[in-house]
FIMARVO-887201 format. One record per residue (C-alpha): residue in one letter; x, y, z. Coordinates in Angstrom, 2 decimals, padded with zeros to 5 digits. Layout:
<rs>
@resn=a	X=X	Y=Y	Z=Z
...
</rs>
This chain:
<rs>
@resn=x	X=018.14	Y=094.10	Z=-058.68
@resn=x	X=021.72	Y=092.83	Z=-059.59
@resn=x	X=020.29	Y=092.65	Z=-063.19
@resn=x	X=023.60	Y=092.79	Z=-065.17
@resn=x	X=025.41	Y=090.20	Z=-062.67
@resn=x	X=021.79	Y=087.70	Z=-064.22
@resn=x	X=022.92	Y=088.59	Z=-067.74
@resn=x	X=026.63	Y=087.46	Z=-067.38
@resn=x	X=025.32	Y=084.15	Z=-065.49
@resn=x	X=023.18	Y=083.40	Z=-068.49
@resn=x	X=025.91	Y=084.67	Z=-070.62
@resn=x	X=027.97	Y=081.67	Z=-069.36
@resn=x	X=024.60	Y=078.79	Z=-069.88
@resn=x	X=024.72	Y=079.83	Z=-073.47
@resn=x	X=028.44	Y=078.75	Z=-074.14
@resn=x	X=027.99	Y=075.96	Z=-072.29
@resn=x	X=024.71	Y=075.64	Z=-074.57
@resn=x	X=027.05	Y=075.96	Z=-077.92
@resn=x	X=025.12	Y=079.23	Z=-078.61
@resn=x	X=025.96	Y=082.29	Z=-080.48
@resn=x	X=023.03	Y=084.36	Z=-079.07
@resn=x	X=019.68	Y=083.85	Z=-077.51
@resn=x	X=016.23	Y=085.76	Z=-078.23
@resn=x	X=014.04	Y=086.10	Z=-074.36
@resn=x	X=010.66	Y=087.54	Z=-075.21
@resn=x	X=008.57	Y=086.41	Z=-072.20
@resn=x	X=007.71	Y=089.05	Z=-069.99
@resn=x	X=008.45	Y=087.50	Z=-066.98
@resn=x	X=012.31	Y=086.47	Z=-068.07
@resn=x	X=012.39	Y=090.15	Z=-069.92
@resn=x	X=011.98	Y=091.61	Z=-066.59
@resn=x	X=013.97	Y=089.29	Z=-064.70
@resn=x	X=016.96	Y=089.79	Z=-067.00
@resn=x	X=016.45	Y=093.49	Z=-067.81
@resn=x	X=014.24	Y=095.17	Z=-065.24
@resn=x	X=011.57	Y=095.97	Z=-068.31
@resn=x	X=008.35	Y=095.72	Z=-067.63
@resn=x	X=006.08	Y=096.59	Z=-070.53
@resn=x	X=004.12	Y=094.74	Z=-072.60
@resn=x	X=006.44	Y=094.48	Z=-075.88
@resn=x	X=009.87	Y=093.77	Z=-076.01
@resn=x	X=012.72	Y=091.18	Z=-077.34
@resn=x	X=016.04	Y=090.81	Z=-075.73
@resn=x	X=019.37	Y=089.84	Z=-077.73
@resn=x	X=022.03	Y=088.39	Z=-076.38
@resn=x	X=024.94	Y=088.31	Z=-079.53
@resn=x	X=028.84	Y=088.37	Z=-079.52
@resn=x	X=028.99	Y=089.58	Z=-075.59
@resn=x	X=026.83	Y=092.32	Z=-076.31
@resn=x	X=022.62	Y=092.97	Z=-075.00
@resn=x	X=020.65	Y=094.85	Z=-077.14
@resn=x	X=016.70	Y=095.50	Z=-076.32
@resn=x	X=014.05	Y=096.04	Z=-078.84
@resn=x	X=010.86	Y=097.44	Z=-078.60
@resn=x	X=008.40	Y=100.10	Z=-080.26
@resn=x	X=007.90	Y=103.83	Z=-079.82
@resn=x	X=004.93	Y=104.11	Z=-077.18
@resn=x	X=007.81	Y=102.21	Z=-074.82
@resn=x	X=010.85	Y=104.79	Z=-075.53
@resn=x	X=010.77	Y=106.62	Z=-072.42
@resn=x	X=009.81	Y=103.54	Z=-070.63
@resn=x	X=012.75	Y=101.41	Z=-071.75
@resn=x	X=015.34	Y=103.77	Z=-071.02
@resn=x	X=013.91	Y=104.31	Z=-067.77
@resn=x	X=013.65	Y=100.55	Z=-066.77
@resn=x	X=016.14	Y=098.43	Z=-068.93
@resn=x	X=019.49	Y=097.63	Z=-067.37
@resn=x	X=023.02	Y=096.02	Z=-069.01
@resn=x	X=021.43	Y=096.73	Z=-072.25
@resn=x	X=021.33	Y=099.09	Z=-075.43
@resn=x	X=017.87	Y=100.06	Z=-076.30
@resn=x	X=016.97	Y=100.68	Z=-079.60
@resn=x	X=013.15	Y=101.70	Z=-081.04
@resn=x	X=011.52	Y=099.60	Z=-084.02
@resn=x	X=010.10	Y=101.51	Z=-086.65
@resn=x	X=008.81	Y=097.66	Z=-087.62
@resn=x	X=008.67	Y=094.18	Z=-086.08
@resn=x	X=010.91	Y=093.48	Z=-083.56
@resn=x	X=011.73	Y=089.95	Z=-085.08
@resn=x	X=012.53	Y=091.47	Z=-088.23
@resn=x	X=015.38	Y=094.29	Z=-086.22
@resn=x	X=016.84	Y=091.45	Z=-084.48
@resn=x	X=017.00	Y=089.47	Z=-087.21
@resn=x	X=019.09	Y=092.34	Z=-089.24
@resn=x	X=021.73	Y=091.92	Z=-086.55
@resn=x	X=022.22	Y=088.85	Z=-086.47
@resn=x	X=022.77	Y=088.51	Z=-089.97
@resn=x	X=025.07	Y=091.76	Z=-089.41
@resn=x	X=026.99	Y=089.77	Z=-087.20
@resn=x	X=027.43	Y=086.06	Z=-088.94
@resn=x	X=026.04	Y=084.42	Z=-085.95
@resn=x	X=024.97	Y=080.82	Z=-086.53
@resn=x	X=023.80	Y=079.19	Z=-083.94
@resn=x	X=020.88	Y=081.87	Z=-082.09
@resn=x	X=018.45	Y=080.14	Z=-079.31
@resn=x	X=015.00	Y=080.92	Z=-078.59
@resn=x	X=012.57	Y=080.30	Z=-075.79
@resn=x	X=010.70	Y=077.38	Z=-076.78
@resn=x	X=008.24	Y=077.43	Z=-074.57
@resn=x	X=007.13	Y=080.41	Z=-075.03
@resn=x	X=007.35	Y=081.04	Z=-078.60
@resn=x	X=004.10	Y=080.72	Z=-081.06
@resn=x	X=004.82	Y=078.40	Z=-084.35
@resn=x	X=003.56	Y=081.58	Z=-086.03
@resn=x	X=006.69	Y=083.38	Z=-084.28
@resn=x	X=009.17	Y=080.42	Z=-084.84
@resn=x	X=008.35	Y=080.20	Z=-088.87
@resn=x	X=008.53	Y=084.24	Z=-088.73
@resn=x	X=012.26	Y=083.98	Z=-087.25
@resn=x	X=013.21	Y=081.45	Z=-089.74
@resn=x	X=012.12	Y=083.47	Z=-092.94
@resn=x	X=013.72	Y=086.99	Z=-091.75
@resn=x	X=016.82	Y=085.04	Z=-090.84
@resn=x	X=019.84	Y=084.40	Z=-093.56
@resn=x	X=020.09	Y=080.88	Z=-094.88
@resn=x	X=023.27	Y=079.96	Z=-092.71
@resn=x	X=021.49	Y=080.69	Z=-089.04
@resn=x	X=020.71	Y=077.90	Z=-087.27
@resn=x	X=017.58	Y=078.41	Z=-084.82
@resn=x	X=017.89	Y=076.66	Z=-081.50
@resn=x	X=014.60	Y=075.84	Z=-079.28
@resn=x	X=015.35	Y=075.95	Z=-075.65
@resn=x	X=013.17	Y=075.27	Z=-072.98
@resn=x	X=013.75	Y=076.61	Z=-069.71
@resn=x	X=017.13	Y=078.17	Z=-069.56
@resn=x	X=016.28	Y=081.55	Z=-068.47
@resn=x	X=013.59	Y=079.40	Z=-065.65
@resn=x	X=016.31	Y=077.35	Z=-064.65
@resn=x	X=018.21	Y=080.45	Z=-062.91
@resn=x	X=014.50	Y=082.06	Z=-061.84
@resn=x	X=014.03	Y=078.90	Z=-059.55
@resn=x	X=016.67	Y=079.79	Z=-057.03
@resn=x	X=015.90	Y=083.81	Z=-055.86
@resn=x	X=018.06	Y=086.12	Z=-055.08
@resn=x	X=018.51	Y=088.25	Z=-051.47
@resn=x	X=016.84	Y=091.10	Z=-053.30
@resn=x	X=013.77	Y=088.37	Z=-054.55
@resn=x	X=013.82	Y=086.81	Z=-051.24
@resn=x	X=012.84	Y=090.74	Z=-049.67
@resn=x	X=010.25	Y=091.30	Z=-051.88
@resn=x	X=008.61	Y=088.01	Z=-051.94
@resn=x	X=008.60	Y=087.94	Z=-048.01
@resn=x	X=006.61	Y=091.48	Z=-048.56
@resn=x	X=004.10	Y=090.51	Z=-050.92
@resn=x	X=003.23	Y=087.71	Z=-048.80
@resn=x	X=002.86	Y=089.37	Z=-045.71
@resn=x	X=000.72	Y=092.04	Z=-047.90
@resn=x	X=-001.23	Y=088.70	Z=-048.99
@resn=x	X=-001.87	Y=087.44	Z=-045.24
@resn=x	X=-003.03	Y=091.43	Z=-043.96
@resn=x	X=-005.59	Y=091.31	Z=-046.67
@resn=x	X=-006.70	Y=088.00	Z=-046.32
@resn=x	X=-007.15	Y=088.85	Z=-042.27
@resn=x	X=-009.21	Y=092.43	Z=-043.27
@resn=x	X=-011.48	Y=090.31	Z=-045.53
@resn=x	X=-012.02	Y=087.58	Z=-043.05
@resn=x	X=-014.76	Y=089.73	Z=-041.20
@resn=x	X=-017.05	Y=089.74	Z=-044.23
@resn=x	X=-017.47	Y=085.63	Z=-044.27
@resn=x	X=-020.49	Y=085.22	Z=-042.96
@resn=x	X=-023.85	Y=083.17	Z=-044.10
@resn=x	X=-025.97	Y=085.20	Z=-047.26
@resn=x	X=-023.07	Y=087.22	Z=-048.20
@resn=x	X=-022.30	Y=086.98	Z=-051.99
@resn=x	X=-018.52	Y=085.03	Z=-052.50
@resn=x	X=-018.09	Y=087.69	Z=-055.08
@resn=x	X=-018.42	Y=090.27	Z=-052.11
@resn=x	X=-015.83	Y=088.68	Z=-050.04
@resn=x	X=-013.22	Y=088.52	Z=-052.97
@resn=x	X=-014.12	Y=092.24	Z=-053.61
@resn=x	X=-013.59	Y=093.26	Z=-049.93
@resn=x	X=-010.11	Y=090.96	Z=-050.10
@resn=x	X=-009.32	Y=092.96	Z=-053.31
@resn=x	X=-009.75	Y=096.16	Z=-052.51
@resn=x	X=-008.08	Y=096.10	Z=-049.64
@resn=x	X=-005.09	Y=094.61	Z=-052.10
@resn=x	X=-004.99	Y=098.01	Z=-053.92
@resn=x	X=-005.32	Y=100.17	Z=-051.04
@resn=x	X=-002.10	Y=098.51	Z=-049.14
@resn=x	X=-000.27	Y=098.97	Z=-052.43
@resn=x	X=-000.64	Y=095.97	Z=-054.54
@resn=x	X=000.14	Y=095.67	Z=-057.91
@resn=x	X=-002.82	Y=093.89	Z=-058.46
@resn=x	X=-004.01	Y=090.04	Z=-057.99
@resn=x	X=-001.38	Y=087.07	Z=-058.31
@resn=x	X=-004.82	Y=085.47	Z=-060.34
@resn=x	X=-008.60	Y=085.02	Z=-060.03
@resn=x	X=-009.69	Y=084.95	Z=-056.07
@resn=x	X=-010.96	Y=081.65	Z=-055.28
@resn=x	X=-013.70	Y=082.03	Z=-052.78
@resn=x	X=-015.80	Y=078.96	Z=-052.66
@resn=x	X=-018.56	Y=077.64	Z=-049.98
@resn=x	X=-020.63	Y=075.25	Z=-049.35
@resn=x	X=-020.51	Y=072.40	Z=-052.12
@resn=x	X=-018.92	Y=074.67	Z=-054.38
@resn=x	X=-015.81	Y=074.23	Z=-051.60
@resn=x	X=-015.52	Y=070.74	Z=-053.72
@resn=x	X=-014.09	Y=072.58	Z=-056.89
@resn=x	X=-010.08	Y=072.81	Z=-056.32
@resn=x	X=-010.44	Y=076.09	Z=-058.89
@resn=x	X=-013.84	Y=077.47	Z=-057.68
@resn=x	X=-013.67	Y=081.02	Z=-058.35
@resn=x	X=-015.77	Y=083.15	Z=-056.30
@resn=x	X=-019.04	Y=083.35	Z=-058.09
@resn=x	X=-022.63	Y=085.39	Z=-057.47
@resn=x	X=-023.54	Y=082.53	Z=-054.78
@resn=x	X=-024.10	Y=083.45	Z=-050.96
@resn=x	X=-022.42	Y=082.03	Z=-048.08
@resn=x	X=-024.45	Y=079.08	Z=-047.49
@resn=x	X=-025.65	Y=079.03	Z=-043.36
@resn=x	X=-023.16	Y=075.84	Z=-042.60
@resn=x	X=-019.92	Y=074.49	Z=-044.54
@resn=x	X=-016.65	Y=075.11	Z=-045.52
@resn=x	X=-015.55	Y=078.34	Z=-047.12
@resn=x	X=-012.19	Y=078.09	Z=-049.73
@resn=x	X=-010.31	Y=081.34	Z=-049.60
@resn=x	X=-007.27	Y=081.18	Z=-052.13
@resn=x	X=-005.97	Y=084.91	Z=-053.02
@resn=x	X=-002.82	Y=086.67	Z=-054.03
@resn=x	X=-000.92	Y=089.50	Z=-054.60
@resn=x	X=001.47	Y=090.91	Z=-056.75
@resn=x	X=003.71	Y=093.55	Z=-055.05
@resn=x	X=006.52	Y=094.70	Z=-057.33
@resn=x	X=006.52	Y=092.02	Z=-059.59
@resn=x	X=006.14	Y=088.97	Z=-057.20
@resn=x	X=003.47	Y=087.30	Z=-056.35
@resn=x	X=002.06	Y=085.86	Z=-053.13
@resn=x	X=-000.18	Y=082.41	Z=-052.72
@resn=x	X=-002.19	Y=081.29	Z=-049.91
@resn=x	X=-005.35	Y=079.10	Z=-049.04
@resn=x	X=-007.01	Y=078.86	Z=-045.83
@resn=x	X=-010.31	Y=076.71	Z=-045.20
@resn=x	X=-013.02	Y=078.38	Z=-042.55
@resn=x	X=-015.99	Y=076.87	Z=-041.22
@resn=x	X=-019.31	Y=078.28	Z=-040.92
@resn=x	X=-021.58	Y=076.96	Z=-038.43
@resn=x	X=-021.36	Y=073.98	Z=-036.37
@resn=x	X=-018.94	Y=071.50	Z=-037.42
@resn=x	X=-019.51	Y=067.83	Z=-037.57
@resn=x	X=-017.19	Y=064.99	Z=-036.60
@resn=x	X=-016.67	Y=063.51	Z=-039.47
@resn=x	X=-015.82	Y=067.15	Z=-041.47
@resn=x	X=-013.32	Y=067.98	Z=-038.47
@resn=x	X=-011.79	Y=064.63	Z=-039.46
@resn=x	X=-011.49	Y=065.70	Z=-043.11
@resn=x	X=-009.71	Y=069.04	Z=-042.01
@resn=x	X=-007.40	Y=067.53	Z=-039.43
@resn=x	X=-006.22	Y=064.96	Z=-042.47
@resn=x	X=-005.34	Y=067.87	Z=-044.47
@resn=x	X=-003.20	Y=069.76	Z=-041.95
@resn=x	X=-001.79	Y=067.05	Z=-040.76
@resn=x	X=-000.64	Y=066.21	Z=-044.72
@resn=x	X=-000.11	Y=069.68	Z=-045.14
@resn=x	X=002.45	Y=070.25	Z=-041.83
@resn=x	X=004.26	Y=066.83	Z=-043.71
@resn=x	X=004.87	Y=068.20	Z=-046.76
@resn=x	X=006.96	Y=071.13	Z=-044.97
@resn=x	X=008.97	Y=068.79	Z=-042.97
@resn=x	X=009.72	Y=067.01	Z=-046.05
@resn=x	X=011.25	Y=070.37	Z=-047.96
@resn=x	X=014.63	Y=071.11	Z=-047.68
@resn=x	X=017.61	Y=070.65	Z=-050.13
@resn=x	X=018.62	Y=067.62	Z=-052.17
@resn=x	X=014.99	Y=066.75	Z=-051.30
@resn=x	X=013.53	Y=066.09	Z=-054.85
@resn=x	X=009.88	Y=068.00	Z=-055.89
@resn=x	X=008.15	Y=064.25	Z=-055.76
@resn=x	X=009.68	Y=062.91	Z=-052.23
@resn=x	X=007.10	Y=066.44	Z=-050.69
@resn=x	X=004.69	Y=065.56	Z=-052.69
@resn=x	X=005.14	Y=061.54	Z=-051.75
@resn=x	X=005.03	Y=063.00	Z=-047.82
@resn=x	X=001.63	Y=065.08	Z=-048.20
@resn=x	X=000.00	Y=062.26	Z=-050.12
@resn=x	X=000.88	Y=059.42	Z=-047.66
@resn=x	X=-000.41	Y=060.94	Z=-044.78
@resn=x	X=-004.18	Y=061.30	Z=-046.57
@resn=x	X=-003.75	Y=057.73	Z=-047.89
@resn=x	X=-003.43	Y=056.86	Z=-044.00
@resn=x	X=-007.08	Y=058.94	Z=-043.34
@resn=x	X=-008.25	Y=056.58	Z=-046.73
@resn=x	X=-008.51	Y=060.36	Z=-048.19
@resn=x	X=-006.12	Y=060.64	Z=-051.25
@resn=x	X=-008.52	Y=059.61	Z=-053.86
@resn=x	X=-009.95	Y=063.42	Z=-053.37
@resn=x	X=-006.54	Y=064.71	Z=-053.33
@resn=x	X=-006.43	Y=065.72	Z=-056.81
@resn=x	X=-003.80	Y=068.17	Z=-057.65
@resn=x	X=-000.05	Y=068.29	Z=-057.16
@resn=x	X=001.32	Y=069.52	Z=-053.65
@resn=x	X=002.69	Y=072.72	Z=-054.88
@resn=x	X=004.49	Y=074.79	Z=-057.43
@resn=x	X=007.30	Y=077.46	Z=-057.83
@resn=x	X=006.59	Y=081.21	Z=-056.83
@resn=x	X=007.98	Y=084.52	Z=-058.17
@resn=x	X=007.40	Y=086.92	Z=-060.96
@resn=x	X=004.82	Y=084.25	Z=-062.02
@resn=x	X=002.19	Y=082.39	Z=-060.39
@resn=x	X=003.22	Y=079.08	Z=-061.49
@resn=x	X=006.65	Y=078.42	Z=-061.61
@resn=x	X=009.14	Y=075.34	Z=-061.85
@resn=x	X=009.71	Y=073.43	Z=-059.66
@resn=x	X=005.86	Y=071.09	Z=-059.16
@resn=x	X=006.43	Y=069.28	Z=-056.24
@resn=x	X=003.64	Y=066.16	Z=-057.81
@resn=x	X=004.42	Y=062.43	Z=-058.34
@resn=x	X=007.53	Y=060.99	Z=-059.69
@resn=x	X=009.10	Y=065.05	Z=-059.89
@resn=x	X=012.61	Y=064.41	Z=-059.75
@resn=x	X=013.95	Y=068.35	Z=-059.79
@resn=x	X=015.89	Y=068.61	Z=-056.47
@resn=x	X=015.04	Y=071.47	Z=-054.23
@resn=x	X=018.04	Y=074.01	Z=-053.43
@resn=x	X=018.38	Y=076.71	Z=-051.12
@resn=x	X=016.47	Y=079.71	Z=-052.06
@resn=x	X=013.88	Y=078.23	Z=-054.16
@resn=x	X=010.23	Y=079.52	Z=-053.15
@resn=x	X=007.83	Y=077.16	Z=-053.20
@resn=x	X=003.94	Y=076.23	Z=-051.75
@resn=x	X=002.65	Y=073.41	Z=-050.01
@resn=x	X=-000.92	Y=073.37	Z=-050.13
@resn=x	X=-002.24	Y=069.95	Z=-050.19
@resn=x	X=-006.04	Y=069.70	Z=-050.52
@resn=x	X=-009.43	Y=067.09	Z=-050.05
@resn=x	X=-012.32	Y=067.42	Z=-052.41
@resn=x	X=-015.51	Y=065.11	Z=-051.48
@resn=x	X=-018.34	Y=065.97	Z=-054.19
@resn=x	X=-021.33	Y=067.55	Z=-053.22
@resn=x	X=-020.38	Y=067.40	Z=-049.26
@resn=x	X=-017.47	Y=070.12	Z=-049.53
@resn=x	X=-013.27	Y=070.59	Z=-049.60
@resn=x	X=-010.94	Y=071.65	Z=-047.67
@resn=x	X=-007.21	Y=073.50	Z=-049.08
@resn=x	X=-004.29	Y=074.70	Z=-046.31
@resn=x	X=-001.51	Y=076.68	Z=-048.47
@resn=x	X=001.47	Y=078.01	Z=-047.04
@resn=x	X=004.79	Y=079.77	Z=-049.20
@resn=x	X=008.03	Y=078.24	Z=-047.98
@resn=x	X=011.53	Y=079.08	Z=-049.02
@resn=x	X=014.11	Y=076.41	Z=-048.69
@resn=x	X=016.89	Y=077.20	Z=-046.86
@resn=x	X=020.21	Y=075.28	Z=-046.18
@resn=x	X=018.90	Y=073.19	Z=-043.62
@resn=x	X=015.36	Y=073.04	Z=-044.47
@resn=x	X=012.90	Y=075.27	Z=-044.73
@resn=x	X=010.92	Y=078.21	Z=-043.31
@resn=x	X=007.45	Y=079.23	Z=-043.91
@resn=x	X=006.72	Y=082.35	Z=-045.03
@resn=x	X=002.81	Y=082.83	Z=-044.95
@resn=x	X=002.06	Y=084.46	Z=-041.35
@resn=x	X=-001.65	Y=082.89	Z=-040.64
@resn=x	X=-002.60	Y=080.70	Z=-038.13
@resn=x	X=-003.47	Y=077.40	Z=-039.74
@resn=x	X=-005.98	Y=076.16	Z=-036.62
@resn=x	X=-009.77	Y=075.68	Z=-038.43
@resn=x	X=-011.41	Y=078.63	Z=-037.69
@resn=x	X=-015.55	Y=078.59	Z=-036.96
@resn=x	X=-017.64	Y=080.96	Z=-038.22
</rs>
């Protein structure tokens, strides 16, 4: 990872910010910036220089992992180390991560801090350069979600009427760990029957009922990254007027691609998806955005919902997963990871998307 090359980029946001020096925190931007990836650490940027705090039980760990920076070990709170150097250094204007900093954290800063620092909330600028991923990010995130799709496909097998959905997500992570997963992107969703209504049905003690849909949403993490996907199975026979409902969806679904590519903004994919279930008289059960940002998190910037007016560029990650949600008869989700790329996009999730019948 070109880790010091990330460091001189934001390096050059914070002048343009009119700031002295910047406190990161947040794991996910720690180990983006730095390469650290354990659980307590603070990053200063102040006068040119990178300096990386944490505590004793992460000495070895630190030196091992942390790149373009000086380590140094906390006898105390990190706040209170950093704070020490800034004041050495007669900084005055020092950012912080907004978003991701507690009030208890913020009023902490501002008492350790000499009278003549200014502290700066920012939200977002270490997100900002996440959004767009590197050829290195690009690598691993194309591994993690072909990991995602094998797993998914050695799981399949155990959908079948009176098995527990708890047993299916157990069989989906298992399999996970034993190709070499991290661990889970989040909480498998495996949901059937009615409970294929709840857009967030985690897979719970219930069986497979004999006939509906079945909701599998899983990922992994592989070296920091994270894969997404959803496919929608069918158990039993399926009726006309459910066929219709899952036809709507891929059709929205294979819309939203076509709408991705760059200078497209986050709300015009969304707009694309949405239209095309307001033709079927479906979008009042479309209840969710069309997709989010993928990387070391979950969730990331951009959300392609209404009205989002970030503009996609080349090399952003992104899912389009559109989805219809009819209480108490059943839902149906299609998710696929795309990258953008300079003429549009390409998909990244390897599954066929044709309804499968159980």
């Amino acid at each position: 990872m070109e880790h010091q090359s990330r460091q001189k980029g934001f390096e050059q946001m914070l002048e343009s910010e009119r700031l002295d020096g910047f406190l990161v925190a947040h794991p996910a931007n720690l180990r983006y910036l730095c390469g650290y990836t354990g659980s307590n650490g603070l990053l200063l940027f102040l006068d040119g220089r990178r300096t990386f705090f944490t505590d004793g039980r992460y000495t070895q760990q630190a030196r091992e992992e942390v790149a373009g920076a000086r380590v140094r070990i906390a006898n105390g709170s990190l706040l209170a180390a950093a704070a020490r150097m800034i004041g050495e250094k007669k900084a005055r204007a020092i950012g912080f991560e907004a978003d991701h900093t507690t009030v208890a954290a913020a009023s902490e800063m501002r008492r350790l801090a000499r009278r003549n620092v200014s502290w700066k909330p920012a939200s977002g600028l270490v997100m900002h350069r996440r959004m767009v991923k590197d050829a290195d990010e690009l690598r691993i995130l194309r591994d993690a979600v072909k990991m995602g799709a094998e797993v998914y496909q050695q799981a399949l097998p155990a959908v079948r009427p009176g098995v527990r959905e708890s047993e299916i997500a157990g069989e989906l992570e298992f399999a996970a760990r034993r190709a070499g997963a991290d661990g889970m992107a989040f909480e498998t969703i495996v949901a059937s029957g009615k409970r294929s209504a709840l857009p967030h049905g985690r897979a719970s003690s219930r069986p497979i009922a004999r006939r509906g849909f079945v909701v599998i949403d899983s990922g992994v993490v592989l070296h920091g990254y994270c894969s997404d996907m959803t496919r929608t199975v069918f158990v039993g026979r399926i009726g006309r007027e459910e066929r219709y409902w899952y036809d709507a969806v891929l059709e929205a679904q294979l819309a939203g691609i076509a709408a991705v590519k760059p200078g497209a903004t986050a709300g015009d994919v969304d707009h694309a998806a949405r239209q095309v279930l307001r033709r079927f008289k479906l979008d009042r059960f479309f209840t969710h955005s069309t997709g989010h940002g993928v990387g070391l998190e979950i969730h990331e910037p951009p959300r392609l919902g209404k009205g989002q007016q970030e503009r996609l560029q080349a090399g952003m990650v992104i899912t389009i997963e559109p989805g219809v949600y009819i209480p108490e008869k059943g839902g149906i989700r299609i998710e696929d990871m795309v990258v953008v790329t300079p003429t549009g996009c390409a998909i990244l999730t390897p599954v066929s998307k044709e309804l499968m019948q159980i």
